[in-house]
Phi, psi and omega in degrees: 000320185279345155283317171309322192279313166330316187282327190278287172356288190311306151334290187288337171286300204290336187296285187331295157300330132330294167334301191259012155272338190297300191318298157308350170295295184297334177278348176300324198277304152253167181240133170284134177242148177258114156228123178264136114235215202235102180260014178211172176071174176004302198263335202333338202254334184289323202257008164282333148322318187280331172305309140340307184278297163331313168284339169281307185309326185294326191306309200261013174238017183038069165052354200233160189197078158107348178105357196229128180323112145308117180252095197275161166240147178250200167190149190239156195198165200233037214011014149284192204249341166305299196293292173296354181259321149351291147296278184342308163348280191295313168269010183279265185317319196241286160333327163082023178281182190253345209214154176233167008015119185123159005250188200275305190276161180348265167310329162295331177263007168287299190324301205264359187287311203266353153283023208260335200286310173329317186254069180283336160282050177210149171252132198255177183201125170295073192337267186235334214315165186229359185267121179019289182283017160288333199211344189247012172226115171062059191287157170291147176273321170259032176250140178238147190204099195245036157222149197306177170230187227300317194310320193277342175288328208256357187260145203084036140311297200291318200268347165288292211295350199283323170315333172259018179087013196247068181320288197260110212217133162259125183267137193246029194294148161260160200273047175211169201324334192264323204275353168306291181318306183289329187297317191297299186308309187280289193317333162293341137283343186285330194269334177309300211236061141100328180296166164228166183265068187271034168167145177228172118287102191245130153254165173319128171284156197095345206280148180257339202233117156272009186259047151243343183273321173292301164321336200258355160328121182261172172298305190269058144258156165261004166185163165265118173265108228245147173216078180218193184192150176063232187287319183335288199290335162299312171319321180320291214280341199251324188276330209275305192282342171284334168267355175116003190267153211215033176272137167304154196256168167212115153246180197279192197322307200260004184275359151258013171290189190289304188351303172259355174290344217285294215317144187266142184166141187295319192302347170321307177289313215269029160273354192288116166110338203294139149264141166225162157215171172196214194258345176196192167230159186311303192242122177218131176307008170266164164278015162274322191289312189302277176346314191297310195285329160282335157291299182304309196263358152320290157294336171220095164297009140260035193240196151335148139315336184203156203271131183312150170327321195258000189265317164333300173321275195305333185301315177301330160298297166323312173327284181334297191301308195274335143304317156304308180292322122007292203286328174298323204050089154055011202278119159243033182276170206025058191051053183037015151335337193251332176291289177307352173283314171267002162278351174292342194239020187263126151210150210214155175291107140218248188301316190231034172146160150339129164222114172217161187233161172269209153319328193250032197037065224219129177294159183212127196193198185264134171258149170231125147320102191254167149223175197254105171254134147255117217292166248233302200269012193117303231264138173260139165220189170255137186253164197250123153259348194211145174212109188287072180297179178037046155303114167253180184277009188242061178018030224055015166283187156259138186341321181299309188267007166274285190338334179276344188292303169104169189289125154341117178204185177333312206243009182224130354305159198245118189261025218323000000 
């Protein structure tokens, strides 16, 4: 009896050890990624997009990185910047991811930028947020940003609309870091060569009643310059077409993205022609771009007609991530030191341009001048008219003459 129970011991030890080579095999094997984006709240429709887009780069690398299995963990956030450090928390500290993604809005990545400081063995990699002071004030040593940001999206804009003739313009915005970052980018040039502001509106993100924001529009404008997103901006627009209002538009990245081009409403058509810029466009003529685009609707028959600003994004983040670990063959060992060496110096094609970071770790990349067509099915996309390579943060200018300018806010650049 007393040998059966030796044996039976001997048993219940090696399955328990077996177990737990096992285990360790597999963690060895994989690496867990964290990507928050903002499934609730304004974006909500943006950031099942960004899921998307994430899920498409692992999609085209088979699940694998660096030679080792990928594991996303997700997390949700409401773009405020509380809701993103928050989830980023929770899979950093308690889930234990190695790579972070994310998060989708502004403020939110100042937020998860200066907790990025907190955490130094993890590497952080920016989902889409775009504003200036994510990567260009007190920057993180493990924050990473491999796509341009707001400013830099909006530039040569300010120098269109004055080509159509749009002298005078009242601006409309929400009132937090990216949509700061996008005003800065079209005024700096716009105010250099002769336009004016002549009156803004900053609203609340989130805001639904927009008829104090209509009224104060004035008449002797040549255009509105709408700088919203998401539920905004359809609120905007649907309210804007109910009083009666007939001014042509110039808008920020996102305010023509497919998120709102989607949107149902007669003000929908007279969106046919608006300008914008951003990091890429609906229709561009490449094969990295056709590819992309065939891989997104391939993949999510519930997605876009064409994959959305953010869904672009995060897929160029992800990327990002999963190329450096390639480069590595998957080693994060001595506080992932070997990994950040290759992501400072990776670069690659990708949908839509050249993806390389600067100094501050920062994209340095292409802008296109769009306009809004409507496509043979209906369907609105944005057309490229114009194409800016190599946009740094300092809008072409020279260093000297962004520092005088100062960081994008309410009140900067100064517009008479």
């Amino acid at each position: 009896m007393d040998e059966k129970r030796r044996l039976l011991g001997r048993s219940v030890i090696g399955a328990a050890v077996a177990i737990a080579l096992c285990g360790a095999v597999h963690a060895q094997d994989t690496i867990k990624i964290g990507v928050v984006a903002a499934l609730e709240g304004p974006f909500a429709a943006g950031g099942q997009d960004c899921i998307r887009g994430a899920e498409l780069a692992l999609k085209e690398m088979n699940g694998m990185a660096g030679g080792k299995k990928i594991e996303f963990i997700k997390g949700s956030s409401d773009a405020t910047p509380d809701k993103a450090v928050n989830a980023t928390r929770k899979l950093v500290e308690q889930d234990k991811v190695q790579i972070m993604i994310g998060p989708l809005s502004g403020d939110e990545g100042i937020a998860v930028k200066n907790y990025s400081k907190t955490q130094p063995g993890v590497t952080f990699i920016n989902g889409s947020s775009g504003a200036q002071a994510t990567t260009l004030v007190d920057p993180s040593p493990n924050f990473y940003r491999f796509h341009t940001e707001g400013a830099q999206w909006m530039v040569g804009l300010g120098e269109h609309a004055l080509s159509k003739g749009y002298k005078k313009m009242y601006l409309i915005a929400e009132d937090y870091g990216f949509p700061y970052s996008q005003v800065q980018g079209f005024m700096a040039s716009y105010c250099a060569k002769g336009g004016h502001i002549v009156g803004k509106s900053w609203v609340p993100l989130g805001t639904k009643d927009y008829s104090s924001v209509v009224a104060k529009i004035p008449n002797d404008i040549d255009a509105l310059l709408v700088v919203l997103g998401g539920s905004d901006a359809v609120n905007f627009l649907t309210q804007y077409e109910q009083a009666g209002g007939d001014k042509p538009m110039v808008g920020g990245t996102i305010t023509v993205d497919q998120t709102v081009l989607n949107f149902k409403g007669k003000r929908r058509e007279s969106l046919v022609g608006t300008p914008s810029a951003g990091p890429m466009a609906d229709v561009l003529d490449t094969p990295e771009w056709k590819k992309f685009v065939a891989g997104y609707k391939a993949n999510f028959k519930d997605g876009f007609p064409s994959p959305s600003l953010f869904a672009y994004l995060y897929y160029v983040s992800t990327r990002s991530a999963l190329e450096g670990l390639n480069a590595v063959k998957g080693d994060l060992s001595d506080g992932q030191k070997k990994y950040r060496a290759a992501l400072q110096k990776l670069e690659w094609n990708g949908p839509a341009g050249p993806v390389k970071i600067d100094e501050n770790r920062n994209g340095i990349g292409t802008t296109y001048i769009t306009e809004v067509v409507k496509n043979a099915d209906g369907s609105l996309a944005s057309k490229v008219i114009k194409t800016i390579p190599n946009v740094t943060q300092t809008l072409g200018l020279s260093k000297a003459e962004f520092q005088k300018m100062g960081l994008g806010s309410r009140d900067v650049p100064s517009c008479p």
